[in-house]
Biopython code that builds the backbone (N, CA, C, O; Angstrom):
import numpy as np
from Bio.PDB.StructureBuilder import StructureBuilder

atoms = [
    (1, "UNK", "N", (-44.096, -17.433, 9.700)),
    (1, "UNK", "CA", (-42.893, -17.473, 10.531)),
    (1, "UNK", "C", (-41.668, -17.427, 9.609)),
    (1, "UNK", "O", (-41.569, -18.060, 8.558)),
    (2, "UNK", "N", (-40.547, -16.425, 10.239)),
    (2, "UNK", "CA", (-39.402, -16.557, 9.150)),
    (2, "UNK", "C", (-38.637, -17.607, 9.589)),
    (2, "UNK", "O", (-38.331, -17.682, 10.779)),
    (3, "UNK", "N", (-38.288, -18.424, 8.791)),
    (3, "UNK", "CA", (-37.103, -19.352, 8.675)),
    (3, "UNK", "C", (-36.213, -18.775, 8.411)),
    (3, "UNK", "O", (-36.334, -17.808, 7.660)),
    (4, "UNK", "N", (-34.922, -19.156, 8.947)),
    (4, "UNK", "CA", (-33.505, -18.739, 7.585)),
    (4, "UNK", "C", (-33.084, -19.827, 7.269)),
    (4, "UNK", "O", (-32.710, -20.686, 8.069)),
    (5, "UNK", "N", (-33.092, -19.917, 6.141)),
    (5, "UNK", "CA", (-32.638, -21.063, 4.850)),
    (5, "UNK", "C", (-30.992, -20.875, 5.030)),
    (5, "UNK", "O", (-30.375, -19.811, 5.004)),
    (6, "UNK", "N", (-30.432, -22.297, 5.231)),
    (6, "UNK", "CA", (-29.011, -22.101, 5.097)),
    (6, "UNK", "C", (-28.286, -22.348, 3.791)),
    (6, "UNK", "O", (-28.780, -23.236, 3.096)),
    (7, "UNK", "N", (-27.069, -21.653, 3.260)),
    (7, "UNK", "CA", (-26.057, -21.196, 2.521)),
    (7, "UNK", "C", (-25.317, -21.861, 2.445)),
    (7, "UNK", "O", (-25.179, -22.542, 3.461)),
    (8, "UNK", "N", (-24.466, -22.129, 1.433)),
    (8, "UNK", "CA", (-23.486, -22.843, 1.008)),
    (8, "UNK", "C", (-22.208, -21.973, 0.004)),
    (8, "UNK", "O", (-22.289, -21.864, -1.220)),
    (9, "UNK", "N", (-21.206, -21.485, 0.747)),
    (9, "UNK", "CA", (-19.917, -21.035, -0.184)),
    (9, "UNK", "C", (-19.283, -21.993, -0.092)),
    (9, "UNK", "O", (-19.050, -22.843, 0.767)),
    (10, "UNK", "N", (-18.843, -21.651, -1.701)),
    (10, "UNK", "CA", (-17.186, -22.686, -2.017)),
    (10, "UNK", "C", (-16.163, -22.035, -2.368)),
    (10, "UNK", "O", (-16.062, -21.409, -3.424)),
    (11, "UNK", "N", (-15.066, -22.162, -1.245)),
    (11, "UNK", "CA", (-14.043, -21.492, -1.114)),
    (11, "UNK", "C", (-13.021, -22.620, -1.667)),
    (11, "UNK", "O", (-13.399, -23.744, -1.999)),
    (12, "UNK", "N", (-11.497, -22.117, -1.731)),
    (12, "UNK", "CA", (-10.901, -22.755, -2.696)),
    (12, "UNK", "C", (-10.772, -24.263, -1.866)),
    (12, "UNK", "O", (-10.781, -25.231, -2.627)),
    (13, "UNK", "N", (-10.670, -24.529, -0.624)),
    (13, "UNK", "CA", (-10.716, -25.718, -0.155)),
    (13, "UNK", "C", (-11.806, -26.581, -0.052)),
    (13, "UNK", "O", (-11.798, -27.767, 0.278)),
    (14, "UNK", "N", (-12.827, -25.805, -0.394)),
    (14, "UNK", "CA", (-14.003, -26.591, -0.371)),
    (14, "UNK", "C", (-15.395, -26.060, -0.134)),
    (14, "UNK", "O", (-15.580, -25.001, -0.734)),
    (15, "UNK", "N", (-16.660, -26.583, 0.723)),
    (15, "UNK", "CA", (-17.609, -26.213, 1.047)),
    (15, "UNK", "C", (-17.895, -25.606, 2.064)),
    (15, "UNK", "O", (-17.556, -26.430, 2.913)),
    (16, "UNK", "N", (-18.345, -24.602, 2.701)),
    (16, "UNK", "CA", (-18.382, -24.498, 4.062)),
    (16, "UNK", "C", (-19.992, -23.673, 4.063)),
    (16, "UNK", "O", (-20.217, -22.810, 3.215)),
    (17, "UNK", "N", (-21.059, -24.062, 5.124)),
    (17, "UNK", "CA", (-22.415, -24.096, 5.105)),
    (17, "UNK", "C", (-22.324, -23.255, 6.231)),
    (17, "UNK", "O", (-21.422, -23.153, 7.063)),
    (18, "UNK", "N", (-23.475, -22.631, 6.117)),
    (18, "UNK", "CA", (-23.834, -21.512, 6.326)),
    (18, "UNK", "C", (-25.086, -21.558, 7.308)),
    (18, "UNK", "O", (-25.773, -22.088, 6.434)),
    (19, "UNK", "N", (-25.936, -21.460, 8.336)),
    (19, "UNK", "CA", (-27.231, -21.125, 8.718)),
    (19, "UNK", "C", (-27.915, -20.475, 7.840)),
    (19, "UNK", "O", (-28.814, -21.148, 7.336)),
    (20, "UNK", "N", (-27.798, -19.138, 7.375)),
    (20, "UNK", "CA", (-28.277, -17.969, 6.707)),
    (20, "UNK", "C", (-27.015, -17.401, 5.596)),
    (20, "UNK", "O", (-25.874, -17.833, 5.428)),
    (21, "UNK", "N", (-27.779, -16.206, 4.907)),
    (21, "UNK", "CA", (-26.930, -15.372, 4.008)),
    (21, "UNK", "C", (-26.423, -14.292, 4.857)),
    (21, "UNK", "O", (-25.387, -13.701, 4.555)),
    (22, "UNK", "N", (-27.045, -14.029, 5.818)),
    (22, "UNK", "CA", (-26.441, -12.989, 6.952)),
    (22, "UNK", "C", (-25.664, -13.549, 7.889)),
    (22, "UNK", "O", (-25.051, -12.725, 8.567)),
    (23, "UNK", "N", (-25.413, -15.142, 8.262)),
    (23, "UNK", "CA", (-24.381, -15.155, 8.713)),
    (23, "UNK", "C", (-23.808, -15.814, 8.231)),
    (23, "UNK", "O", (-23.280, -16.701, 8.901)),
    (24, "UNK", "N", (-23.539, -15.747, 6.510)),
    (24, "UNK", "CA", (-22.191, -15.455, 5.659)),
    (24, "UNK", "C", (-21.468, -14.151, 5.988)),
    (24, "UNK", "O", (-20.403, -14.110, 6.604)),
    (25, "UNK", "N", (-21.971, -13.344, 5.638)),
    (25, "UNK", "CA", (-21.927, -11.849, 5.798)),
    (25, "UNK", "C", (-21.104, -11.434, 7.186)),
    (25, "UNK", "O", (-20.314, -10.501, 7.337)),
    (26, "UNK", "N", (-21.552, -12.446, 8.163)),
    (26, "UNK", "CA", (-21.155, -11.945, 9.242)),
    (26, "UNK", "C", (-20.263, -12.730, 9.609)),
    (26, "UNK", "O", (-19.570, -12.291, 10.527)),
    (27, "UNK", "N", (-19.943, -14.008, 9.141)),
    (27, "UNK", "CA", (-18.594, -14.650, 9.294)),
    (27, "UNK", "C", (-17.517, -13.944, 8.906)),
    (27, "UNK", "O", (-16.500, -13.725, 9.564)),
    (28, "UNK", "N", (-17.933, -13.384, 7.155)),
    (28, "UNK", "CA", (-16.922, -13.093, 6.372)),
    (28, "UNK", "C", (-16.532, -11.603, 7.193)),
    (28, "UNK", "O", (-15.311, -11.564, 7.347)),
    (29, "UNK", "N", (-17.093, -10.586, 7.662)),
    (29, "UNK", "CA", (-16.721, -9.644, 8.020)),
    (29, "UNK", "C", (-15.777, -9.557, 9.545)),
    (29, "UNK", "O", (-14.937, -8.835, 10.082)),
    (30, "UNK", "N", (-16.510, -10.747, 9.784)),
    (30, "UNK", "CA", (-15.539, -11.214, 11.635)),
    (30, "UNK", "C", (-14.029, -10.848, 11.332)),
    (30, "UNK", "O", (-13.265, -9.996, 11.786)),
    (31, "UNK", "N", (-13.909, -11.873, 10.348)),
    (31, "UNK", "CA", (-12.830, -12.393, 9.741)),
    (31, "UNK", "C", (-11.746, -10.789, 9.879)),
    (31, "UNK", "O", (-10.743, -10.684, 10.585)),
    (32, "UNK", "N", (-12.278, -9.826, 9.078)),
    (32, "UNK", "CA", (-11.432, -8.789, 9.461)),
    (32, "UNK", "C", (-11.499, -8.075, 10.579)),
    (32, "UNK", "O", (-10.433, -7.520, 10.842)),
    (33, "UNK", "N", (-12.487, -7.857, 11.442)),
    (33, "UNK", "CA", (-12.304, -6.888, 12.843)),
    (33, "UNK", "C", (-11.378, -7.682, 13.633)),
    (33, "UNK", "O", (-10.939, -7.102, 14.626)),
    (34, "UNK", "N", (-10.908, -9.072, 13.398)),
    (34, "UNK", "CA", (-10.324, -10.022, 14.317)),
    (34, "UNK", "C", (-8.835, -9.591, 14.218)),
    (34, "UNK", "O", (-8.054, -9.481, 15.163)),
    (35, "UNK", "N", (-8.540, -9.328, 12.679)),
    (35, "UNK", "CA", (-7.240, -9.158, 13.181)),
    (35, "UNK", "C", (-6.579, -8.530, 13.357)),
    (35, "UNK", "O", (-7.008, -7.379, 13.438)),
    (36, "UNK", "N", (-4.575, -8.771, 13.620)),
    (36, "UNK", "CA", (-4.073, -8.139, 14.864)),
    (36, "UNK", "C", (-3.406, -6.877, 14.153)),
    (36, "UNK", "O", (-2.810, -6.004, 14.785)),
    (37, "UNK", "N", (-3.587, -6.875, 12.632)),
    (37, "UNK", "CA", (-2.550, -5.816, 11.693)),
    (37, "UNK", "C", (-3.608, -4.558, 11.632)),
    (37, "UNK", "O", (-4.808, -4.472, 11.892)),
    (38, "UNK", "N", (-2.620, -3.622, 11.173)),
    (38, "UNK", "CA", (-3.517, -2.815, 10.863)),
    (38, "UNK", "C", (-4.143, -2.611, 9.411)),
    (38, "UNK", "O", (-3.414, -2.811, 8.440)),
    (39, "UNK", "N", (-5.246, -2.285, 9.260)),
    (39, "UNK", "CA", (-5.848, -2.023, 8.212)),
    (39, "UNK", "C", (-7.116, -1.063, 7.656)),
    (39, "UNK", "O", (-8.099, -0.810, 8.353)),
    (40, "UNK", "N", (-6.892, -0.482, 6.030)),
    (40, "UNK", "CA", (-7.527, 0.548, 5.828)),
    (40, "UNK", "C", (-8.660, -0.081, 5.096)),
    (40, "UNK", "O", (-8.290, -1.034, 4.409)),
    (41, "UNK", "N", (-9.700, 0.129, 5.054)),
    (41, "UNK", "CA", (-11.139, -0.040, 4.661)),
    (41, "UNK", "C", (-11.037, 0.435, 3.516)),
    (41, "UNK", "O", (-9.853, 0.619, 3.236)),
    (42, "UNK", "N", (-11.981, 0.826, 2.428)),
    (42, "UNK", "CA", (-13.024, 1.757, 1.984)),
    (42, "UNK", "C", (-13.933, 1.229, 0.987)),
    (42, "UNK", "O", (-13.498, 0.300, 0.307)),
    (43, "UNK", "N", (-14.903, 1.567, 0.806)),
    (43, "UNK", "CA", (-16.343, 1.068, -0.291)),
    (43, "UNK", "C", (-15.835, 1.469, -2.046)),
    (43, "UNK", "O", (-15.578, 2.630, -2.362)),
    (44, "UNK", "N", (-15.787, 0.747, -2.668)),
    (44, "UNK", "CA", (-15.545, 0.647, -4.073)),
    (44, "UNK", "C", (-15.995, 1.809, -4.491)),
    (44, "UNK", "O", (-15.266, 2.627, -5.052)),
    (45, "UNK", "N", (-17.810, 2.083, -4.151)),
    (45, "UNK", "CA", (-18.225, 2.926, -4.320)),
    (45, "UNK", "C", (-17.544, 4.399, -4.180)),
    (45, "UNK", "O", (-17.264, 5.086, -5.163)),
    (46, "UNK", "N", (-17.331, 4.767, -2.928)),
    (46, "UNK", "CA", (-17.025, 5.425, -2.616)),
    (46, "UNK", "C", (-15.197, 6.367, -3.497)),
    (46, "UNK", "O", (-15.040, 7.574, -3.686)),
    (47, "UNK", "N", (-14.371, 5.432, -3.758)),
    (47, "UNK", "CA", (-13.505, 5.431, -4.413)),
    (47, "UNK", "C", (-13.597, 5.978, -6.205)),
    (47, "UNK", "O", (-12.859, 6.696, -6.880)),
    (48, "UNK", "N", (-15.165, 5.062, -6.577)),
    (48, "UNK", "CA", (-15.447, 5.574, -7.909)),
    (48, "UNK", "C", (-16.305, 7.183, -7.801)),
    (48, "UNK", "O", (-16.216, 7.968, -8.746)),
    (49, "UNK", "N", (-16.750, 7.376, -7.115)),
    (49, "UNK", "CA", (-18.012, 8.248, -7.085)),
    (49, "UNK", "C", (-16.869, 9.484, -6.166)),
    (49, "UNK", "O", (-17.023, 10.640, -6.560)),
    (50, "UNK", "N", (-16.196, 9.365, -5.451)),
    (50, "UNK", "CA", (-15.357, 10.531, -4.329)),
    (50, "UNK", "C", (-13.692, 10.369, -4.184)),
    (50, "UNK", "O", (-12.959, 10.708, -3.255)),
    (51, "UNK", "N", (-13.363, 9.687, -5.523)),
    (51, "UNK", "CA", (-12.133, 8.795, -5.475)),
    (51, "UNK", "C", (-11.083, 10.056, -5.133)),
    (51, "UNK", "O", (-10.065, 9.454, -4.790)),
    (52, "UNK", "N", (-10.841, 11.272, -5.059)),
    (52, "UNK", "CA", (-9.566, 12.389, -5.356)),
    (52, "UNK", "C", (-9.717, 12.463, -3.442)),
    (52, "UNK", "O", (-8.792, 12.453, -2.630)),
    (53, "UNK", "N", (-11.118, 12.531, -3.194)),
    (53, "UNK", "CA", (-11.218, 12.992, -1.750)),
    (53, "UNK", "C", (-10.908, 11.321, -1.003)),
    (53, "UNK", "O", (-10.089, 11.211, -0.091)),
    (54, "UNK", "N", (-11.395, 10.562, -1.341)),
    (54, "UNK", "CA", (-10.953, 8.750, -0.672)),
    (54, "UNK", "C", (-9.350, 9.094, -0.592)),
    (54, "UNK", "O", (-8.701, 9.123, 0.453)),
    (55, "UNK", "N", (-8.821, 9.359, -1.969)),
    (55, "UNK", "CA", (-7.195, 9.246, -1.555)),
    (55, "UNK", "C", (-6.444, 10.029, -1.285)),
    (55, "UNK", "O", (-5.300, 9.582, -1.367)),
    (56, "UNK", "N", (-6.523, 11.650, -0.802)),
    (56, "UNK", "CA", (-6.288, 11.688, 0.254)),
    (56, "UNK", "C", (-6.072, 11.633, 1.269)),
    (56, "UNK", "O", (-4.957, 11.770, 1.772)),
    (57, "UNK", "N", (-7.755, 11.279, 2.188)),
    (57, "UNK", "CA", (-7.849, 10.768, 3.266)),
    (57, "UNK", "C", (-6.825, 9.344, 3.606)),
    (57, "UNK", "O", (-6.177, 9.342, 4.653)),
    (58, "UNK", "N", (-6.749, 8.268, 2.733)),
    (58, "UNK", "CA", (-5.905, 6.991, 2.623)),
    (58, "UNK", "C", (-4.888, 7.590, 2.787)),
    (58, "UNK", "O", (-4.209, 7.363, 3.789)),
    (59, "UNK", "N", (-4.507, 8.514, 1.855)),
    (59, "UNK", "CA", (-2.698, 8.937, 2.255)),
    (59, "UNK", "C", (-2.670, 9.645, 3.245)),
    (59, "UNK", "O", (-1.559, 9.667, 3.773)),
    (60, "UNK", "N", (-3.529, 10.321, 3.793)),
    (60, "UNK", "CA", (-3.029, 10.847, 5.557)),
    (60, "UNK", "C", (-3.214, 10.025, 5.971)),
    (60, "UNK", "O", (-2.249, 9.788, 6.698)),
    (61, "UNK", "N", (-4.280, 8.863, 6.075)),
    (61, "UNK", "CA", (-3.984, 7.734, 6.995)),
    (61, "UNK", "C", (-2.629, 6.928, 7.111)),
    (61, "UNK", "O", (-1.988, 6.655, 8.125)),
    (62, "UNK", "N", (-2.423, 6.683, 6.042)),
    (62, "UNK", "CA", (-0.946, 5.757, 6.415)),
    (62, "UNK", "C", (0.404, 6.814, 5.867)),
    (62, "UNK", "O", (1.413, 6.214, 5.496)),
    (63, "UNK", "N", (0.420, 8.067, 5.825)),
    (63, "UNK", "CA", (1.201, 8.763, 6.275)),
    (63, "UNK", "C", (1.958, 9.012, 4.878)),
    (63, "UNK", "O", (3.171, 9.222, 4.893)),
    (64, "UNK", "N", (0.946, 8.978, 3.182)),
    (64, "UNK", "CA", (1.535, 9.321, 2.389)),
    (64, "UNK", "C", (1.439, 10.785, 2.162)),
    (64, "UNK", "O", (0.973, 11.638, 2.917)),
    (65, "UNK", "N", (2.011, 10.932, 0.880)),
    (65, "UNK", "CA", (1.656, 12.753, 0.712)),
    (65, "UNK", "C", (1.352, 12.356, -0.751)),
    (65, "UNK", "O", (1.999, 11.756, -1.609)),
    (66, "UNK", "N", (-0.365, 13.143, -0.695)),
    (66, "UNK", "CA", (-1.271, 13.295, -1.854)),
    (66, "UNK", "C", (-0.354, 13.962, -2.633)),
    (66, "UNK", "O", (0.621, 14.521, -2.131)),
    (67, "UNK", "N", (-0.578, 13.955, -3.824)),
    (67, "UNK", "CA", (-0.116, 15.072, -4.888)),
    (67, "UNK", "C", (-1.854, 15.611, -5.511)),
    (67, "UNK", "O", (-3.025, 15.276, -5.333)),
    (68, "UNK", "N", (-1.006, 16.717, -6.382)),
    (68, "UNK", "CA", (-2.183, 17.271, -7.152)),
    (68, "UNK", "C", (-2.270, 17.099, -8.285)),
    (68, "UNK", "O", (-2.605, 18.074, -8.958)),
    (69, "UNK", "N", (-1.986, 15.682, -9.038)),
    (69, "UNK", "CA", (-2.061, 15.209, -9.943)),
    (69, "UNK", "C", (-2.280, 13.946, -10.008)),
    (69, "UNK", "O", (-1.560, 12.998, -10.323)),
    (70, "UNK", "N", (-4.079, 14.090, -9.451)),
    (70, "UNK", "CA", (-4.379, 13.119, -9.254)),
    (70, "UNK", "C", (-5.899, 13.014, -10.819)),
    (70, "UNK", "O", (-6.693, 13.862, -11.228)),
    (71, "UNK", "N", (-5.791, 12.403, -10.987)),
    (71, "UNK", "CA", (-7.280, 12.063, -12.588)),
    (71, "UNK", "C", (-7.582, 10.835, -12.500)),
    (71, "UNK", "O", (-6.915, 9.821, -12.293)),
    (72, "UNK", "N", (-8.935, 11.083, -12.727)),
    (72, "UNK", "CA", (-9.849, 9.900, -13.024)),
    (72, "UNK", "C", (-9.303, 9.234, -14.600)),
    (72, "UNK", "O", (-9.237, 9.899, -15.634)),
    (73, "UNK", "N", (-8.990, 7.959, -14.486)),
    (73, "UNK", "CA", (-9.124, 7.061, -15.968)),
    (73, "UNK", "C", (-10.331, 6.649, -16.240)),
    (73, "UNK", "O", (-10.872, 5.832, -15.495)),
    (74, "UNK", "N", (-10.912, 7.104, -17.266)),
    (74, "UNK", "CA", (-12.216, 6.686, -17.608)),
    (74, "UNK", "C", (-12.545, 5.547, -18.616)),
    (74, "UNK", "O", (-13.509, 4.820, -18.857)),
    (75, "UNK", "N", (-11.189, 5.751, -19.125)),
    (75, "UNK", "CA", (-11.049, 4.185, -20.657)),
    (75, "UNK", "C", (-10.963, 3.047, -20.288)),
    (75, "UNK", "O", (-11.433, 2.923, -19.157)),
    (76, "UNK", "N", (-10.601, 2.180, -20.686)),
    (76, "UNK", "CA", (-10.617, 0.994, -20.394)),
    (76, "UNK", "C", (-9.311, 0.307, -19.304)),
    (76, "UNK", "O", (-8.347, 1.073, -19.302)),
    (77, "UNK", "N", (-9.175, -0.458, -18.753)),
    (77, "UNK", "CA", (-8.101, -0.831, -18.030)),
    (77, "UNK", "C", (-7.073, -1.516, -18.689)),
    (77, "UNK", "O", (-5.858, -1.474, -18.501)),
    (78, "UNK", "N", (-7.924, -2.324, -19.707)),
    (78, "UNK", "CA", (-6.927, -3.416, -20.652)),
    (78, "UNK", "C", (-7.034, -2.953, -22.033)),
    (78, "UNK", "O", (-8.138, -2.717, -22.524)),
    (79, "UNK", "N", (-5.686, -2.775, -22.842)),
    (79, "UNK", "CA", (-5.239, -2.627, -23.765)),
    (79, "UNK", "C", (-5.221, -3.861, -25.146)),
    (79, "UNK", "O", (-4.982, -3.863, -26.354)),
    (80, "UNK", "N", (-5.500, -4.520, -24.424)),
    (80, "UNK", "CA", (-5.994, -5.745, -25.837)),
    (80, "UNK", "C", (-7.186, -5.639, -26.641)),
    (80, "UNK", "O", (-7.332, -6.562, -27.442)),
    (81, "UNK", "N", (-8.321, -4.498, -26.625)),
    (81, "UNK", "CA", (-8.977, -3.625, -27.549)),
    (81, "UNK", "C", (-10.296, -4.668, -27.349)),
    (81, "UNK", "O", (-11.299, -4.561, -28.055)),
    (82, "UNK", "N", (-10.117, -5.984, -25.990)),
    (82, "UNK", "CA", (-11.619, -6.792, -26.657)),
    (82, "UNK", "C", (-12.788, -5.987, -26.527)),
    (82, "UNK", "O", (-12.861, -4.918, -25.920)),
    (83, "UNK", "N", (-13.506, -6.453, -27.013)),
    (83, "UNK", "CA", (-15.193, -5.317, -26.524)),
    (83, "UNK", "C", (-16.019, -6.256, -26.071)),
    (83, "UNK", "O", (-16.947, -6.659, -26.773)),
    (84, "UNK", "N", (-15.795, -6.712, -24.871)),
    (84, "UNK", "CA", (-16.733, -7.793, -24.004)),
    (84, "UNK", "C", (-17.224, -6.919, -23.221)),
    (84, "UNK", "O", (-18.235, -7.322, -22.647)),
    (85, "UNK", "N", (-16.728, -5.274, -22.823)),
    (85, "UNK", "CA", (-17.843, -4.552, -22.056)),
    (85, "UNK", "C", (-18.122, -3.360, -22.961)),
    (85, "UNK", "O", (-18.298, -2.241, -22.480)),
    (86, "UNK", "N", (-18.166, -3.608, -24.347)),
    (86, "UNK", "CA", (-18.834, -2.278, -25.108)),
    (86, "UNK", "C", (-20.037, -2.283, -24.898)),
    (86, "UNK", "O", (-20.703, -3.310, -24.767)),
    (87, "UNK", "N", (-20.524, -0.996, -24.832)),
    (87, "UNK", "CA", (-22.446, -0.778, -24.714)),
    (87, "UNK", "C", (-22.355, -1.175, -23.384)),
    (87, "UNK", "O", (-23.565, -1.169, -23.154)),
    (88, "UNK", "N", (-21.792, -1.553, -22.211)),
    (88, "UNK", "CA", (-22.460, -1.970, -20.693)),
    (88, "UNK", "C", (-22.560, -0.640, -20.133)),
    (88, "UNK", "O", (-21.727, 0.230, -20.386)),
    (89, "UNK", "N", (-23.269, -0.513, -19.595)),
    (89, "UNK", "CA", (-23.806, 1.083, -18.860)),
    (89, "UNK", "C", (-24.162, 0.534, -16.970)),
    (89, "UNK", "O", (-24.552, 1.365, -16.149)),
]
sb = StructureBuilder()
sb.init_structure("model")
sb.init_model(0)
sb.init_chain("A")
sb.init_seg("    ")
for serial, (resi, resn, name, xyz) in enumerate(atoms, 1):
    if name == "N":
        sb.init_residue(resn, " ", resi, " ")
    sb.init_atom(name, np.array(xyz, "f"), 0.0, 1.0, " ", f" {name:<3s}", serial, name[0])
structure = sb.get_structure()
């Protein structure tokens, strides 16, 4: 028989318990269909792997204008030279 084992996140105020890991998942996602603003989505993934075509689409959504000088940065983000992610693949 499946049980679901309940969860425990700690958010900055504290503890808040869980039934399951799926309804973490499904608290945390409530959280945005609930509210009243508008808002644009998209998967990380999707951004790294289709990022020229993602921002597009984002800028017709909220009504920017793409340019065509758009490039992938492939180096590093931070300029302080540490190598805490050299060799990570």
């Amino acid at each position: 028989e499946d049980v679901p084992v309940g969860a425990g996140v700690k958010y900055a105020l504290g503890w808040v318990q869980y039934e399951s890991l799926t309804d973490v998942w499904n608290k945390w996602y409530e959280e945005y269909e609930t509210q009243k603003f508008p808002m644009l989505h998209f998967r990380f993934e999707d951004l790294l792997f289709h990022g020229e075509e993602v921002t597009k689409i984002a800028c017709d959504c909220v009504g920017g204008v793409f340019t065509n000088h758009f490039r992938y940065i492939e180096g590093s983000a931070k300029e302080n030279g540490l190598p805490i992610h050299n060799g990570a693949y």
